[in-house]
Structure formats: C-alpha cells, structure tokens
NUDO-416085 format. One line per 2 residues: number of its first residue (from 1); their letters; for each residue x, y, z of N, C-alpha, C. Coordinates in steps of 0.001 Angstrom, whole numbers, plus 500000, padded with zeros to 6 digits. Layout:
<rs>
NUM) a) X,Y,Z,X,Y,Z,X,Y,Z  ...
</rs>
This chain:
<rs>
1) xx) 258941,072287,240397,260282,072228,239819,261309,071793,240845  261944,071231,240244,263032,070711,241742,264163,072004,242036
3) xx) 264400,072279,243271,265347,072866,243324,266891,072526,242495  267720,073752,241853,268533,073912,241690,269944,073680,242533
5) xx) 270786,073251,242246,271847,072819,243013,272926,073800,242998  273028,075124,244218,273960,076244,244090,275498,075755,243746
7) xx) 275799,074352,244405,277108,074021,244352,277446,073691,242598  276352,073508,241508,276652,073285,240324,276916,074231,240121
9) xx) 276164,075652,240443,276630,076732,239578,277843,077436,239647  278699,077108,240945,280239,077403,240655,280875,076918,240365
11) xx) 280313,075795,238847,281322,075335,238532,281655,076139,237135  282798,075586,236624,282887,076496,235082,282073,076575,233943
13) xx) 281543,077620,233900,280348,077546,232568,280701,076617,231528  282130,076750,231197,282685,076152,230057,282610,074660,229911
15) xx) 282669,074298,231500,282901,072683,231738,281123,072108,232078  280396,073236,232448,278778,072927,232367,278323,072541,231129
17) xx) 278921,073986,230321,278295,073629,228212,278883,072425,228006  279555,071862,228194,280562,070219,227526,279636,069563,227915
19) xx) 279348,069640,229154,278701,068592,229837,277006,068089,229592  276498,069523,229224,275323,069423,228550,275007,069355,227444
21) xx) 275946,069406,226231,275602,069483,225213,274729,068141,224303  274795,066921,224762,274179,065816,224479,272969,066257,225207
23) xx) 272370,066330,226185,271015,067055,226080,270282,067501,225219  271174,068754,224614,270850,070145,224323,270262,069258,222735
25) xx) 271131,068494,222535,270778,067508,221021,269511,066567,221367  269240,065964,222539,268122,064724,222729,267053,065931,222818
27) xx) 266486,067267,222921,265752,067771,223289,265761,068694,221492  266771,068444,220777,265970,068573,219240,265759,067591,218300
29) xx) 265703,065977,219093,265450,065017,218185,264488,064704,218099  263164,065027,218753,261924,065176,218642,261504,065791,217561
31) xx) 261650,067025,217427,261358,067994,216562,261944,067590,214880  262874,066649,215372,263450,066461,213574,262534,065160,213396
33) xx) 262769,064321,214545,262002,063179,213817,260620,062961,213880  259252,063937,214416,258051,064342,214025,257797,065221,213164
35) xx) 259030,066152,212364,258596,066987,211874,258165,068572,212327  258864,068316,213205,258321,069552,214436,257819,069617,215175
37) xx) 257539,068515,215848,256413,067332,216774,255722,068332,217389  255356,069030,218285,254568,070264,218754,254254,071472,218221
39) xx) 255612,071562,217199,255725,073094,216661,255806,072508,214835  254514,071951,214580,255166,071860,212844,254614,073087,212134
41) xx) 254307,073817,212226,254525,075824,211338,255726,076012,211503  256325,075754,212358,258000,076374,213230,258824,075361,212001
43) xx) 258358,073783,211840,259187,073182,211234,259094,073785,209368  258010,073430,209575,257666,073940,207537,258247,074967,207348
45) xx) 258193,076583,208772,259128,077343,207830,260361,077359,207565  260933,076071,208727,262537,076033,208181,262691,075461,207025
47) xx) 261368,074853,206408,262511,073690,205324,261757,074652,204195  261325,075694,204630,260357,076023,203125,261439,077267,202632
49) xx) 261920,076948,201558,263311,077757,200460,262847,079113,200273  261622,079541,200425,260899,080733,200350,260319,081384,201262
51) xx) 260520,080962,202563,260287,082124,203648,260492,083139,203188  259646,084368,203622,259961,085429,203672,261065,085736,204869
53) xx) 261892,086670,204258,262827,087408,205467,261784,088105,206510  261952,088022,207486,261012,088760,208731,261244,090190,208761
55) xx) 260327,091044,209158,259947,092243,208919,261255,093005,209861  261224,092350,211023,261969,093129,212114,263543,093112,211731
57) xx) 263719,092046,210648,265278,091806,210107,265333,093076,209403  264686,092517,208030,264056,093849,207161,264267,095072,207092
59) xx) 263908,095563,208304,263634,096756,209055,265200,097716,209492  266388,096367,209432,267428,096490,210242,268674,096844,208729
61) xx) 268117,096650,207598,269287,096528,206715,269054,097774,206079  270051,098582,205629,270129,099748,205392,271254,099860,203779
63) xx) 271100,098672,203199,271857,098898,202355,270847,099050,201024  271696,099504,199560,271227,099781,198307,270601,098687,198345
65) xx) 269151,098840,197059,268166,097925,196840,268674,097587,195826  269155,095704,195712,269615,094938,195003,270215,094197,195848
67) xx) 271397,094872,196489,272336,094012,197195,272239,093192,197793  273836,092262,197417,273517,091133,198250,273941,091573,199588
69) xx) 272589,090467,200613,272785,090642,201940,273259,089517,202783  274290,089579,203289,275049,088389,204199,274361,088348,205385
71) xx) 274055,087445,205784,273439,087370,207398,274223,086023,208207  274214,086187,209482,274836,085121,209792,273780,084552,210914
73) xx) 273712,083489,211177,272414,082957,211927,273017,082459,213132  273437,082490,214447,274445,082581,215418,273364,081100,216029
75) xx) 273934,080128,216264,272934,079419,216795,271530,078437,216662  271921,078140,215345,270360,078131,214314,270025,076878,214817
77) xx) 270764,076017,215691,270112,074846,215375,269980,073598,213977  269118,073013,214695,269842,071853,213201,269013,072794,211903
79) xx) 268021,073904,211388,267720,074335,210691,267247,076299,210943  268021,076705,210024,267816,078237,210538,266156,078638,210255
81) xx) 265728,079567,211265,264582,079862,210691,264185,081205,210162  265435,082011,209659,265314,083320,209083,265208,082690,208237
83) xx) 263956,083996,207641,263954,083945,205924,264752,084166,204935  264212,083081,203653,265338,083469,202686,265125,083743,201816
85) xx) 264209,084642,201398,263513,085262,200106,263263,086922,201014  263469,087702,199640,263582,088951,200203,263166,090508,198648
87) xx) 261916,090544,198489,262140,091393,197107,263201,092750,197136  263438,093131,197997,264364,093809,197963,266001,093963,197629
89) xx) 266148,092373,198412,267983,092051,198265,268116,090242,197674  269223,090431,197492,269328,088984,197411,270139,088710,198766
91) xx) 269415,087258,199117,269952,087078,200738,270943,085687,200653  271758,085909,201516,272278,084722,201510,272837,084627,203195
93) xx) 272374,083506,203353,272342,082980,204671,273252,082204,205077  273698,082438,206697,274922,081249,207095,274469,080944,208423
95) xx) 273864,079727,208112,273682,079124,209674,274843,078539,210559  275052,079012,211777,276123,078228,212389,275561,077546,213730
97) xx) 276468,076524,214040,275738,076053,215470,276861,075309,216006  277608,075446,217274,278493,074353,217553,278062,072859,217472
99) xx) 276749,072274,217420,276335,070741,217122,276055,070651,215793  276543,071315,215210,275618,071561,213250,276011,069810,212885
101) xx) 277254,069081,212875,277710,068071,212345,276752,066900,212947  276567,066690,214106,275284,066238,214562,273763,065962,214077
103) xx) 273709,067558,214566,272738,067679,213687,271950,067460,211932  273145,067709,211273,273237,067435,210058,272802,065684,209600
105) xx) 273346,065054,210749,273310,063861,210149,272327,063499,210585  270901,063715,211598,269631,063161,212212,269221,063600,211520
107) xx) 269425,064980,210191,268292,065481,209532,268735,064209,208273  269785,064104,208294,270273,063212,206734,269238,061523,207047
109) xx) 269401,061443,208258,268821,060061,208602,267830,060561,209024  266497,061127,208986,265417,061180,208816,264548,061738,207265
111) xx) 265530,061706,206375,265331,062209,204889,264860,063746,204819  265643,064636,205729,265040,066052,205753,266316,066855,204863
113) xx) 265887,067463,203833,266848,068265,203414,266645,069537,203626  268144,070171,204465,268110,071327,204812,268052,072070,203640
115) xx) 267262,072965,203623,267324,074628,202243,268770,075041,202647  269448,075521,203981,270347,076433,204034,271470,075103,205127
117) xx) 272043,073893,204756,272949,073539,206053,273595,074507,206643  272846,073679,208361,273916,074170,209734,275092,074477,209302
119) xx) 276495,075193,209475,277816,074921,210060,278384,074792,210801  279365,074196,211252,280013,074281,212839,281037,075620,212821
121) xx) 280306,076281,213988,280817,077469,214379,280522,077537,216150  281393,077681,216941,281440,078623,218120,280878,079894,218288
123) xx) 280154,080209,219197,279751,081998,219263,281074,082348,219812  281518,081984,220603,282656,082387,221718,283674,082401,220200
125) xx) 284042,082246,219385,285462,082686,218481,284842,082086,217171  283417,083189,216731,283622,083458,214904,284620,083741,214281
127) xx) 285543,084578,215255,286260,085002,214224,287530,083595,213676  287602,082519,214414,288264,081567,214196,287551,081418,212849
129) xx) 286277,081466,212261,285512,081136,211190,285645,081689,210268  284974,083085,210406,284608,084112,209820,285813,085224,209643
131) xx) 285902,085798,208532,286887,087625,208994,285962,088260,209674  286583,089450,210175,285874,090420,210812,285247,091672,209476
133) xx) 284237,091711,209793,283663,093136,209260,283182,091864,207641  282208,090757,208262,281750,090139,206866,280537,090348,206476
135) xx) 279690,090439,207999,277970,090285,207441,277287,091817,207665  276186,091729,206549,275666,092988,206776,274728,092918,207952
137) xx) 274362,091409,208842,273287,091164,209974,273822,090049,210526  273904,090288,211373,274294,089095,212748,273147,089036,213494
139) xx) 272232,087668,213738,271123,087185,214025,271291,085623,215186  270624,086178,216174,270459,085279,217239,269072,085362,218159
141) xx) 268423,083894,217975,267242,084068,218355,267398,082599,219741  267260,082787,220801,266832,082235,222010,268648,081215,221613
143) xx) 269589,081507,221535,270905,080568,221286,271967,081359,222655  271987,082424,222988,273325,083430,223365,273468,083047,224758
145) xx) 272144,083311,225051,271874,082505,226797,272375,081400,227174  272507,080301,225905,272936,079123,226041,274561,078779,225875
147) xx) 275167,079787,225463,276582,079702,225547,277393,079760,226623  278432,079200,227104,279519,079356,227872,279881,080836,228248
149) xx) 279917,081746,228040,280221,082819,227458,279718,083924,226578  278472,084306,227156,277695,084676,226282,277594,086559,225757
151) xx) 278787,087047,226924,278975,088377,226719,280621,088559,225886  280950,086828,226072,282281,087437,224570,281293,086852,223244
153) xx) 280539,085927,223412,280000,085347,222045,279424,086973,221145  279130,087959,222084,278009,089092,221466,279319,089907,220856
155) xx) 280317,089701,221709,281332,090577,221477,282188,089993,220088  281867,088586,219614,282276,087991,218653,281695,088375,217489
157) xx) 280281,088205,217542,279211,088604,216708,279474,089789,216094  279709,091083,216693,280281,092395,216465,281494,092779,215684
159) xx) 282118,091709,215484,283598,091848,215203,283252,091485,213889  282345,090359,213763,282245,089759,212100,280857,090601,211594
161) xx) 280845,091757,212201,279695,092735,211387,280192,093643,211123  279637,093517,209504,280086,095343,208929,279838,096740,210007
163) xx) 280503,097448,209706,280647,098935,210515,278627,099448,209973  278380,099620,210571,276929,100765,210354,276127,099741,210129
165) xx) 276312,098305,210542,275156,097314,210581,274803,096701,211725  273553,095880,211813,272894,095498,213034,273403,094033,214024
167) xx) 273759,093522,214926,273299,092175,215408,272050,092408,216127  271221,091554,215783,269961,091209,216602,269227,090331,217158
169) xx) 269024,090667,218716,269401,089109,219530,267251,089192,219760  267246,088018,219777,265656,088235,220297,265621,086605,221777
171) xx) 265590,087324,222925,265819,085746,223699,264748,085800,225172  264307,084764,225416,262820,084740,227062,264052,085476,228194
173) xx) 263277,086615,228782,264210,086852,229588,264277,085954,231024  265210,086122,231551,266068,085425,232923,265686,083756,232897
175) xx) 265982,083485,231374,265853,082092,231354,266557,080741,231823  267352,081473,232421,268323,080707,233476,267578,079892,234794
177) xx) 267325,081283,235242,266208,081349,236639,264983,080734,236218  264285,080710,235204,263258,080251,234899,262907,078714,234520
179) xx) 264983,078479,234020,264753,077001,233932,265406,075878,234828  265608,077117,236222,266600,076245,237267,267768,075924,237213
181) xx) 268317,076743,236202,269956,076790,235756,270527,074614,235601  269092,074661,234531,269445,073015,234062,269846,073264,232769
183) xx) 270675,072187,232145,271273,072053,230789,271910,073112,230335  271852,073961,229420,272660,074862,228886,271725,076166,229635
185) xx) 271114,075771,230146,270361,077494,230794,271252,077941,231782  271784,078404,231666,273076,079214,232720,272824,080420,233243
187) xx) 272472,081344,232123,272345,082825,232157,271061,083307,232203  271428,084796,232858,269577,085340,232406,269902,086823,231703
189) xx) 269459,086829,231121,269100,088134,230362,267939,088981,230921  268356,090541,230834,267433,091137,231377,267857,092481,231443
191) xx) 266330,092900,231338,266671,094755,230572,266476,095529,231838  267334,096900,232391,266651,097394,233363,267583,098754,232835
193) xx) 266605,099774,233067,266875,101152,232822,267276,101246,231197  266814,100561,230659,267299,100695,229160,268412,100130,228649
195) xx) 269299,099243,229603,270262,098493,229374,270497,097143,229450  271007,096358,228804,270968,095137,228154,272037,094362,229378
197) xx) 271355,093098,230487,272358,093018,231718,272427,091394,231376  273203,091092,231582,273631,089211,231789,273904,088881,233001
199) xx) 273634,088327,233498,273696,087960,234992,273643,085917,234858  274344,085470,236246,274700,084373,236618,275143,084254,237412
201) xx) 274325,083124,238801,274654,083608,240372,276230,082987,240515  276669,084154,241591,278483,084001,241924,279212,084684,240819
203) xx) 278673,085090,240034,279505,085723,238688,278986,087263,238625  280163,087983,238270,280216,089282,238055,278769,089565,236940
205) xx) 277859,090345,237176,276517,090606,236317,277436,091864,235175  277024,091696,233891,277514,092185,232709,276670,093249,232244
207) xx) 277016,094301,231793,276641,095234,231669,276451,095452,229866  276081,095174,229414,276471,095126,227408,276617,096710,227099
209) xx) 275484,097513,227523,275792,098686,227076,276985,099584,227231  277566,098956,228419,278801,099741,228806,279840,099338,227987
211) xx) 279826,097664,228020,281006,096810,227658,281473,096875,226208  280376,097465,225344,280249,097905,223668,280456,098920,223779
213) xx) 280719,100143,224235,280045,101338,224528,280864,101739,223453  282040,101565,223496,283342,101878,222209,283389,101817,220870
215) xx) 282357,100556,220570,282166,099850,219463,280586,099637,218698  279737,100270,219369,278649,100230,219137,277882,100743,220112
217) xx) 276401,100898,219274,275400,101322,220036,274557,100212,220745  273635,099775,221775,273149,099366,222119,271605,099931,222492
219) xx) 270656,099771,221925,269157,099532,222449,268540,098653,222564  267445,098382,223269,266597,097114,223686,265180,097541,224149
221) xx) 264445,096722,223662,262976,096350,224288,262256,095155,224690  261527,095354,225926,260966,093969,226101,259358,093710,225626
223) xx) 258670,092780,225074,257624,092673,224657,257406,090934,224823  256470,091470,226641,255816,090213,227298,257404,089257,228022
225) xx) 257695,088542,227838,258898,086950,228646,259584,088146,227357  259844,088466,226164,260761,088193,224757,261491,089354,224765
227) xx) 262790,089606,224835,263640,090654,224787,264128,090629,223497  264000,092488,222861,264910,092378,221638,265934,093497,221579
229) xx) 267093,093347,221377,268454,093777,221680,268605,093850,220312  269349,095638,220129,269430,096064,219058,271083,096616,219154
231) xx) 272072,096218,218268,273410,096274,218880,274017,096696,217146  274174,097946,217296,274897,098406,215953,276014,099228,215852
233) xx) 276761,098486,215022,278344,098856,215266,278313,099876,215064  279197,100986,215290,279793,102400,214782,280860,102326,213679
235) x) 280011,103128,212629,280534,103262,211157,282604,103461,211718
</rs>
C-alpha cells in the first residue's frame, strides 16, 4: 500500500469530502453498470421490491403490529439495501445520499429501475430535510465513516428519530487506517471498553457515548472487522 500523506490529513475534512466525491461515484459505476459486477446477490437484493426487512432491523422496532414503519437509510448509495417487505408492519423507506442525483441518472442510463429512489440528503444537516422526531429507524450501513463530520452526522440522525427508537450504524472498523486515509476514508471507528470512539489523526478522538449521553443510550458490539452501534433515543 503506498504510504499515506500526513500533510493531507490536516487538511479540512470538509474540503477532503468535496474533493473526493467524484471518486466515491467512479468506484459505484462498476457495480451499476455490471449489475453488481463482483457482488450481484448484493445487486438483486437492491432491485428486488420484496426483500425481506433484516432480522437485526426487525429486532430494533418496538412499535404496534400493523404500523406503519418509517426508516430512513442514511447513505444508501445509488440503491438502498434494507428490506422492504415486512409481515409485521408496513414499511416505508427513505433512501438518502448526498450523490443520489448522480446516481439516479447512471441507474436511469443503464435501464435500472430503482424499487425505492436515492434522495439528496446530507448526514451533517437532515434536519435541513427532514423534521425532527420523524422515523421510527435511522439506518446506516458502512456510509458515517465517510462523511465530513461524522460525529454531527450521528448527532443529526438522532434528532430526526422518534423518542424510544433506534439508529443503527453497522461499519469495518478503523477503516480510515485500513484504507490509508484515501478518498472519503477519513475516520476510524472503534469500540473500546464498551464505547463507541471516532478518531482521525491531529483531531480531537470522539467519544459517542459521552457526547449522546443526554439524549440517548448508546451500546455496541464488534463481530470479526464489523461494528454494530446501537444508539436509542430517550423517550
């Protein structure tokens, strides 16, 4: 791997994400225009209208059986891959992604129709999007690491979740370090003593459990590289 360049990393996260974000798009145009070129199970279940909702989501919603369930997909990429069939609730899904408009149009010009379209949304200010207190699940899978800002994006996420409901982040830990702090890999995530830490060299390391401590609960587990962060507001 080539060494990393320390003098990039003091520069502004904010002015790094700008700078990478055409990357971050040439490294999912593969995947739209093979079909999922390495990963086609990964692709079929995005376009398939009947995924099942995943167990570990599932697991997280605590409301009456019927209801409708709002989820918001923080990051989805040009196609979300939570499920959208659910015998329990009726689901309704909102994918967001700051490249969604992009994206949208390589899936339009490769004849792929999304089940659920991307939207353009920021993690760093849902609430510019969204009200606060909308979804019954706020969902982010390998996206948070990749933000500018990835301990206000969580703190965003929280704001547009109902009181006594879940966000749930699932992301490779210290994937920053792991990917040489190239393209949008900035940050690393990483669990120690039971607490959920963000770290980025020259930058103050973030503490989540503390920084929510007011507003929610925080638990986490790691299982193998895959961290899952369990972050539920207080009723």
């Amino acid at each position: 791997r080539r060494a990393f360049n320390k003098r990039k990393l003091r520069a502004s996260p904010e002015n790094l994400w700008k700078k990478n974000l055409e990357e971050e798009v040439n490294s999912w145009l593969p995947w739209i225009e093979k079909r999922g070129d390495k990963s086609p199970e990964q692709f079929r279940d995005a376009i398939n209208p009947s995924l099942p909702l995943q167990q570990d989501l599932r697991n997280h919603i605590h409301s009456r059986r019927g209801s409708e369930i709002k989820i918001l997909d923080v990051g989805a990429g040009p196609l979300t891959l939570v499920g959208k069939s659910c015998p329990d609730y009726s689901i309704t899904i909102t994918p967001v992604d700051p490249l969604a408009e992009t994206y949208n149009k390589y899936l339009e010009a490769n004849d792929i129709a999304a089940p659920i379209p991307t939207i353009k949304a920021i993690a760093e200010n849902l609430t510019a999007t969204f009200d606060e207190n909308s979804f019954d699940l706020v969902y982010s899978r390998n996206a948070i690491d990749h933000c500018y800002d990835p301990a206000q994006a969580i703190r965003e996420m929280v704001s547009v979740l109902k009181p006594g409901c879940y966000v749930i982040l699932r992301h490779l830990r210290n994937e920053g370090f792991n990917e040489q702090y190239m393209g949008l890999h900035q940050w690393d995530f990483r669990i120690e003593d039971d607490k959920f830490l963000i770290s980025r060299p020259h930058q103050t390391e973030v503490d989540i459990n503390e920084q929510l401590s007011e507003i929610a609960d925080v638990s986490c587990r790691q299982q193998d590289e895959w961290l899952d962060v369990y972050i539920r507001k207080k009723p």
